[in-house]
C-alpha positions as CSV (number, residue, x, y, z in Angstrom):
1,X,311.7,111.2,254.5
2,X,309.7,108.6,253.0
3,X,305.9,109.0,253.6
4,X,305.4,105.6,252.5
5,X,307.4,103.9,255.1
6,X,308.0,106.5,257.9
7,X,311.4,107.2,258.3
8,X,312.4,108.5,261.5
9,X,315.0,110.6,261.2
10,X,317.1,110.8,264.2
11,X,317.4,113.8,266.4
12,X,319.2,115.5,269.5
13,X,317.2,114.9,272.3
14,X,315.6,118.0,273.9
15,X,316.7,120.4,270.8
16,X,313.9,122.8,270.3
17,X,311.9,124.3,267.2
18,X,309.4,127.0,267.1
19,X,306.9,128.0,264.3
20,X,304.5,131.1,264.9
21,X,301.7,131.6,262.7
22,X,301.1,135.9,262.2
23,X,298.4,137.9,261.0
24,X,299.4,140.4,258.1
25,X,297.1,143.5,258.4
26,X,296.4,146.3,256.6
27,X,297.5,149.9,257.9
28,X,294.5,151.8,257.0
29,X,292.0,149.9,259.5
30,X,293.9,147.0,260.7
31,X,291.4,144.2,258.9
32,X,293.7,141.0,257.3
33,X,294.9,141.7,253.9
34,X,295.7,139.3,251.5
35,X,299.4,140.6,250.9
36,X,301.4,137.1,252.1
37,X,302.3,136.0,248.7
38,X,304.0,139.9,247.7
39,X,305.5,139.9,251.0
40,X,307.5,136.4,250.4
41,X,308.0,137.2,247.0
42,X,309.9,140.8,248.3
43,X,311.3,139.3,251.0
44,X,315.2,140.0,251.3
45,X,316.5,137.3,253.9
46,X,319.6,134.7,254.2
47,X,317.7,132.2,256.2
48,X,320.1,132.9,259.2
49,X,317.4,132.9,261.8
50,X,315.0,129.9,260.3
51,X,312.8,130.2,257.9
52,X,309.5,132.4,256.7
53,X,306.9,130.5,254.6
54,X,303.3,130.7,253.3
55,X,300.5,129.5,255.1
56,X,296.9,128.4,253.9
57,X,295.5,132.0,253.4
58,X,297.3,135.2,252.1
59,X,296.3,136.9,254.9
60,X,299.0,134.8,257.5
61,X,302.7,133.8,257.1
62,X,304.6,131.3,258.9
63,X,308.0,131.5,260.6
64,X,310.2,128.7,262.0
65,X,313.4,128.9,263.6
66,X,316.3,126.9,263.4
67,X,316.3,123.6,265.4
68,X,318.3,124.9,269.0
69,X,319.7,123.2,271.8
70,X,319.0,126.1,274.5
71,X,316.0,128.6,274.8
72,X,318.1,131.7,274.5
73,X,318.9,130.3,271.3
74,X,315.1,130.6,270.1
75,X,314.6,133.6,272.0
76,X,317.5,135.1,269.3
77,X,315.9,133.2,266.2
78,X,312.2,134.6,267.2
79,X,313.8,138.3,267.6
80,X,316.0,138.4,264.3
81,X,312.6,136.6,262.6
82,X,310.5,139.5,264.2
83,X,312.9,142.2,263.0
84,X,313.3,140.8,259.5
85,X,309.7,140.4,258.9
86,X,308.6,144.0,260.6
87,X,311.3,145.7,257.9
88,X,309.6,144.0,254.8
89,X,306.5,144.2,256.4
90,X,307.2,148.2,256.6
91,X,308.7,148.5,253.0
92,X,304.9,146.5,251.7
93,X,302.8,148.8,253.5
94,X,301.4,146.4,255.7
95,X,301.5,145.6,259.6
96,X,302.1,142.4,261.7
97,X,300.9,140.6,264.8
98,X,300.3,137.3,266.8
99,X,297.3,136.7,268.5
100,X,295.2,133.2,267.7
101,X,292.3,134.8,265.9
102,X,292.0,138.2,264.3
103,X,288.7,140.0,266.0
104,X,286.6,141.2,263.3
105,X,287.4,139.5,259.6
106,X,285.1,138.1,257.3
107,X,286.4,134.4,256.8
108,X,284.7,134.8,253.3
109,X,287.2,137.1,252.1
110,X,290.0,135.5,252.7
111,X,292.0,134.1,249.6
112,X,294.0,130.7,249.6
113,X,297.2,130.7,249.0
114,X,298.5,129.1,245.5
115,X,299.6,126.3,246.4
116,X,298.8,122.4,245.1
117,X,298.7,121.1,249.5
118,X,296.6,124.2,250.4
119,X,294.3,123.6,247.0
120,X,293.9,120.1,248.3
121,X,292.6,120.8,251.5
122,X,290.6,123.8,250.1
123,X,289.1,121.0,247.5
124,X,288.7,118.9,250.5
125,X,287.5,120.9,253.3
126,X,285.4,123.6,251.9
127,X,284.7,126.4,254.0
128,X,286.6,125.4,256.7
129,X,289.8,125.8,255.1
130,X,288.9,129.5,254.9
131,X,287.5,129.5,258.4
132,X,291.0,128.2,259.2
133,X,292.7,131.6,259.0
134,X,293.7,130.9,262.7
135,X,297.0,131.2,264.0
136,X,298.9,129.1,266.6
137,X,302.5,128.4,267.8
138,X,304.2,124.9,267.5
139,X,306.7,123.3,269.7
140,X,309.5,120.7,268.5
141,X,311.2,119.1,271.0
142,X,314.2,117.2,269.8
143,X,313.7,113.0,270.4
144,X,316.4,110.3,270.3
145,X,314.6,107.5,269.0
146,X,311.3,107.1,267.6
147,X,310.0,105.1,270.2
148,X,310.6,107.8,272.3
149,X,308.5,110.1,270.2
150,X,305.8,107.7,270.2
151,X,305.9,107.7,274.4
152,X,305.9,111.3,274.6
153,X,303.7,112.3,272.4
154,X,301.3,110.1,275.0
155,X,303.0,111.2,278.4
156,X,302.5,114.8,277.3
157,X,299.3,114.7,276.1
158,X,297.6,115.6,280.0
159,X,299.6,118.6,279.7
160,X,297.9,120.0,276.6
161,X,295.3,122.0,278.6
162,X,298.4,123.8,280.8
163,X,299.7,124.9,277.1
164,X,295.9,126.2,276.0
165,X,295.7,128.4,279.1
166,X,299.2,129.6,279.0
167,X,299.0,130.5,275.1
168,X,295.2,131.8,275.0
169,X,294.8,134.6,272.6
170,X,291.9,134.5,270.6
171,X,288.4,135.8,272.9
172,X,287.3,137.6,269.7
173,X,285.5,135.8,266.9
174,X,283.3,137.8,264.1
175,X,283.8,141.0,266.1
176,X,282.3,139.6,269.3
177,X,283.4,138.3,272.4
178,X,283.1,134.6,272.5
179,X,283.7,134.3,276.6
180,X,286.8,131.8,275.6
181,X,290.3,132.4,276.2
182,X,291.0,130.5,273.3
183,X,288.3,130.7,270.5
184,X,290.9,129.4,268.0
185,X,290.9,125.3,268.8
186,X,287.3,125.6,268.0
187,X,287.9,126.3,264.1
188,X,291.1,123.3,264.5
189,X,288.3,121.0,266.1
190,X,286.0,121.1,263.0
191,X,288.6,118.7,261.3
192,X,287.7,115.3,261.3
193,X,291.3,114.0,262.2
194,X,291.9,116.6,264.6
195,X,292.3,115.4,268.4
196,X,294.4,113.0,270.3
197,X,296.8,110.5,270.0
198,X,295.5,106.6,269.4
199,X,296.8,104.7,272.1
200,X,299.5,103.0,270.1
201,X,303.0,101.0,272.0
202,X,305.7,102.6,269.8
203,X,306.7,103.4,266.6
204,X,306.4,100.6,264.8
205,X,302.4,100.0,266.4
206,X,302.0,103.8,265.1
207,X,303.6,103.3,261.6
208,X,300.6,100.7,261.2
209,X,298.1,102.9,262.4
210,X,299.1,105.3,259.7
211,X,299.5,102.9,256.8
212,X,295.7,101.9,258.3
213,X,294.7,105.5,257.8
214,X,296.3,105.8,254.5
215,X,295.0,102.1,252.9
216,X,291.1,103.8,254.1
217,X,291.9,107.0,251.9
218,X,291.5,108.9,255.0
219,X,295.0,110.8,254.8
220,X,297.9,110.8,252.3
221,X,300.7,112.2,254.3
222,X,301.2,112.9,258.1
223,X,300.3,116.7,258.0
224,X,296.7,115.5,257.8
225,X,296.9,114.2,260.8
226,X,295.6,117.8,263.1
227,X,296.4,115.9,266.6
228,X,297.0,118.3,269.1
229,X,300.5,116.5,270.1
230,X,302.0,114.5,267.0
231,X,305.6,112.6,266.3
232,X,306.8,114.3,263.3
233,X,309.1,112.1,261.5
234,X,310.7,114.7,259.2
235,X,312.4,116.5,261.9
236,X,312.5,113.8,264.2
237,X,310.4,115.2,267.4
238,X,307.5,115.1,269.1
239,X,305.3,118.3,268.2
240,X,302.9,120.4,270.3
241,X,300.5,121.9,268.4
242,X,297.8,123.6,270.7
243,X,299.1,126.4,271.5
244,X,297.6,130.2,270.0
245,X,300.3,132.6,268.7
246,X,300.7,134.8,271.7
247,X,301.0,138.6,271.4
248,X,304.9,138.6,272.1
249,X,307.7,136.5,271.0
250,X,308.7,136.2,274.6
251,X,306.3,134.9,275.8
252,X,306.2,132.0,272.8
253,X,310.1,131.3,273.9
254,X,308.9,131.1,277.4
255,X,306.1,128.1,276.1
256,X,308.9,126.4,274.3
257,X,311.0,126.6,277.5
258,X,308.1,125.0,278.8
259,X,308.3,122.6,276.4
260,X,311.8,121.6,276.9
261,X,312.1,121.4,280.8
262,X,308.8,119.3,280.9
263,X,310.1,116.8,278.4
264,X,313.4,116.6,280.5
265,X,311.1,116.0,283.3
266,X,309.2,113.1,281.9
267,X,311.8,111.5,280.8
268,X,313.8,111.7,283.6
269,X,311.1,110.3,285.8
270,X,310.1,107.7,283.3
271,X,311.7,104.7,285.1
272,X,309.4,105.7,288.3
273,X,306.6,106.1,286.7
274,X,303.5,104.1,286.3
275,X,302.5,103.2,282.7
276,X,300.5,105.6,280.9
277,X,297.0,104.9,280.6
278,X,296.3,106.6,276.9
279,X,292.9,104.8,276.6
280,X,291.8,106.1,280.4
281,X,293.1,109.8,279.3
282,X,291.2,109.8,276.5
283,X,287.9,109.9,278.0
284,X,288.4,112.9,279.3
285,X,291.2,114.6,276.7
286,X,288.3,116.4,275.0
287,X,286.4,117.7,278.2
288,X,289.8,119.1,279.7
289,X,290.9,121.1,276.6
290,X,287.7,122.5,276.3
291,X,287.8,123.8,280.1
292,X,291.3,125.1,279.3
293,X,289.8,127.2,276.1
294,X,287.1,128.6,278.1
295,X,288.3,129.6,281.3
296,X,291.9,129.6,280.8
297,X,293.6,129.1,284.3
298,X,290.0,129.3,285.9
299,X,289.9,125.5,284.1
300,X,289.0,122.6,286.4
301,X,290.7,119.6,284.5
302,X,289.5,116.0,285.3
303,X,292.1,113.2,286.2
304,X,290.8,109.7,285.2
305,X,293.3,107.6,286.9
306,X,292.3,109.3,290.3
307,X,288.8,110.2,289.1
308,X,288.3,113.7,290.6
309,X,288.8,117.0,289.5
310,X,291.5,120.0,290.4
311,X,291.9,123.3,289.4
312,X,294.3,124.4,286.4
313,X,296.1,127.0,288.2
314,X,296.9,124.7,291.0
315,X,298.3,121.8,288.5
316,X,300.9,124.4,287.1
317,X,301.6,125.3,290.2
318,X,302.7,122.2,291.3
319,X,304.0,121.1,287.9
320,X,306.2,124.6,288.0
321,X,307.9,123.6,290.9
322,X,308.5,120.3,289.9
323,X,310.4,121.4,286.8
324,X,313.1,123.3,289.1
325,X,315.3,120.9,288.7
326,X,315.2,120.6,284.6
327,X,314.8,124.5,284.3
328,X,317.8,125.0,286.0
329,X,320.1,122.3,284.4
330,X,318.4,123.9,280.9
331,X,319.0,127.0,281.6
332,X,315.5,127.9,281.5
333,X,315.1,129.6,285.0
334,X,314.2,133.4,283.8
335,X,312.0,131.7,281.0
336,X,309.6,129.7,284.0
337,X,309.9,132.8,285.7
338,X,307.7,134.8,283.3
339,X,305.2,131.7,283.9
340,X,305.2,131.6,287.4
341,X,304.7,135.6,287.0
342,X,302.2,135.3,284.9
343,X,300.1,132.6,286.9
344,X,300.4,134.7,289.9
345,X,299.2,138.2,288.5
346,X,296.6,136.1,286.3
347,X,297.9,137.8,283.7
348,X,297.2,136.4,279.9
349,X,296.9,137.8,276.5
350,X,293.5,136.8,276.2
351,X,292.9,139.4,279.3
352,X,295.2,142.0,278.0
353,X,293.4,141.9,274.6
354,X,289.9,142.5,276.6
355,X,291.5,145.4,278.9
356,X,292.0,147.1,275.5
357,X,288.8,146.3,274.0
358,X,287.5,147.9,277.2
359,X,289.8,151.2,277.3
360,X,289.2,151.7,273.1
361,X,285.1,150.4,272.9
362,X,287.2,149.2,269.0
363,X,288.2,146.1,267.8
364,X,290.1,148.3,265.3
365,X,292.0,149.8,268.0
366,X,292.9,146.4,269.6
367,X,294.8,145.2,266.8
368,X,296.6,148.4,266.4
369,X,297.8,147.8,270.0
370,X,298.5,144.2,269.7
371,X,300.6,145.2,266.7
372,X,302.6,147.5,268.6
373,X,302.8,144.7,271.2
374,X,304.5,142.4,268.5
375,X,306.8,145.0,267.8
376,X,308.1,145.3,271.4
377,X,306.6,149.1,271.4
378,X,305.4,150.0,274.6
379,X,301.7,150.5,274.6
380,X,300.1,154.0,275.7
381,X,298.1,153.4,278.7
């Protein structure tokens, strides 16, 4: 792809991509260690599931799986990924985990990667990048055309609040409880070109907002841009980036499925529906994620165009049973089925990871759990 002119390159519609950011640990007391660079450098692996990568600190590692047409497909990538990564992970010494923030670290200790991008925004940023030792999930969602990439990175972006609440992981900051459910998007807001969307028409209205951007000094290359939802040109799809790493690879294949049967959805109901107000929804983009971080499905998420407010839980509720159709023609039915679950027990990570802080009294302990929950090892009640 050329950066300088924004090649799209064509994709399947509705394939899928997944990339999970993961916490490498130390065995002794379960603190981040700075081990990512000796782990990839060991690493014995074929690429057959996707691919395993540094990220800005040593103390995280990225995977992404292979670009999939069906959910089940992920679901195998994730688990082969998982497996591959706890072996090497075992043979270093060191553990493994998801979860959007690690409870207790010291952000000053962490080490950047080598790396002339992650120098960049180290030289750049400060701090921050250190504070940035967070860890999320993103969503690719195969798109047709860039125009179409363009309309749903805007249609989707009301929905970014159902994907903080479903994903929260991260109530622990600094070794305290921060009364979020997702702590995480606060570290990712402290970036000036974090956010939303512009409201831009379509691709070619977008490629000038870039090259705008670019002419300024303000970025050099589209991974500055820290939107929550972005087109990404390379792969050709629409990314959603606002999700935490969960505690379990299944539930971050149900999120993708998600992903997958509401794009079918909007799409399919595109012809019927009204044009998307971009400039309305961002007056209240802001306020509605930050409900969704805090209070998780207890959010109450303002809707501009109607101008009143509804609770969260009832939205996905209504928005789950309006994606019957496009789960069922995805194949997605048992994957919307751990949502609906999951919105009817109230269960989230974000509690789970609480329960244990309040069984153990020990942040220590909490990670040792959530490790074990990684692993698919059932927990000790």
């Amino acid at each position: 792809m050329s950066e300088s002119t924004l090649e799209f390159t064509k994709s399947d519609a509705l394939t899928l991509g997944v990339e999970l950011e993961l916490q490498l640990l130390t065995q002794r007391d379960y603190d981040l260690t700075r081990g990512a660079t000796d782990l990839l450098s060991r690493l014995k692996y074929d690429g057959e599931f996707g691919d395993v990568k540094l990220e800005i600190t040593e103390s995280m590692i990225e995977v992404s799986t292979q670009a999939r047409a069906t959910v089940d497909d992920i679901a195998a990538d994730l688990e082969g990924l998982r497996k591959t990564l706890i072996d090497q992970c075992a043979r270093n010494n060191i553990a493994i985990c998801g979860g959007g923030t690690h409870p207790f670290h010291a952000w000053p200790e962490r080490r950047i990667c080598p790396s002339d991008r992650f120098d960049a925004v180290y030289q750049r940023y400060g701090y921050l990048a250190k504070q940035f030792t967070v860890f999320g999930q993103h969503i690719h969602v195969g798109c047709a055309t860039a125009d179409d990439a363009i309309w749903l990175t805007q249609a989707l972006g009301p929905y970014v609040p159902i994907f903080i609440a479903l994903s929260a992981s991260s109530p622990f900051v600094d070794g305290v409880d921060t009364f979020f459910q997702s702590a995480r998007l606060n570290a990712v807001s402290a970036f000036p070109l974090s956010g939303q969307c512009p409201e831009v028409a379509d691709w070619a209205a977008f490629v000038a907002h870039f090259e705008f951007l670019k002419a300024c000094g303000i970025i050099s290359s589209i991974k500055d841009l820290y939107w929550d939802i972005r087109p990404n040109p390379e792969f050709g799809t629409v990314e959603i980036r606002v999700c935490d790493t969960p505690l379990s690879i299944e539930t971050a294949t149900a999120l993708a499925a998600l992903a997958q049967c509401l794009t079918r959805y909007l799409l399919r109901t595109r012809p019927e529906r009204p044009p998307i107000n971009t400039r309305l929804q961002l007056y209240v983009a802001r306020y509605n994620k930050f409900q969704a971080c805090r209070y998780g499905f207890d959010a109450m998420l303002s809707d501009p165009i109607v101008q009143k407010q509804e609770p969260l839980r009832v939205i996905l509720h209504e928005l789950l049973a309006a994606l019957a159709e496009d789960a069922e023609a995805l194949g997605c039915v048992p994957w919307l089925d751990r949502i609906h679950m999951s919105l009817a027990t109230e269960a989230s990570d974000a509690r789970w990871l609480r329960e244990q802080h309040t069984r153990h009294h020990n942040l220590h302990d909490v990670v040792r759990e959530s490790v074990q929950r990684f692993a698919g090892t059932p927990v000790c009640q």
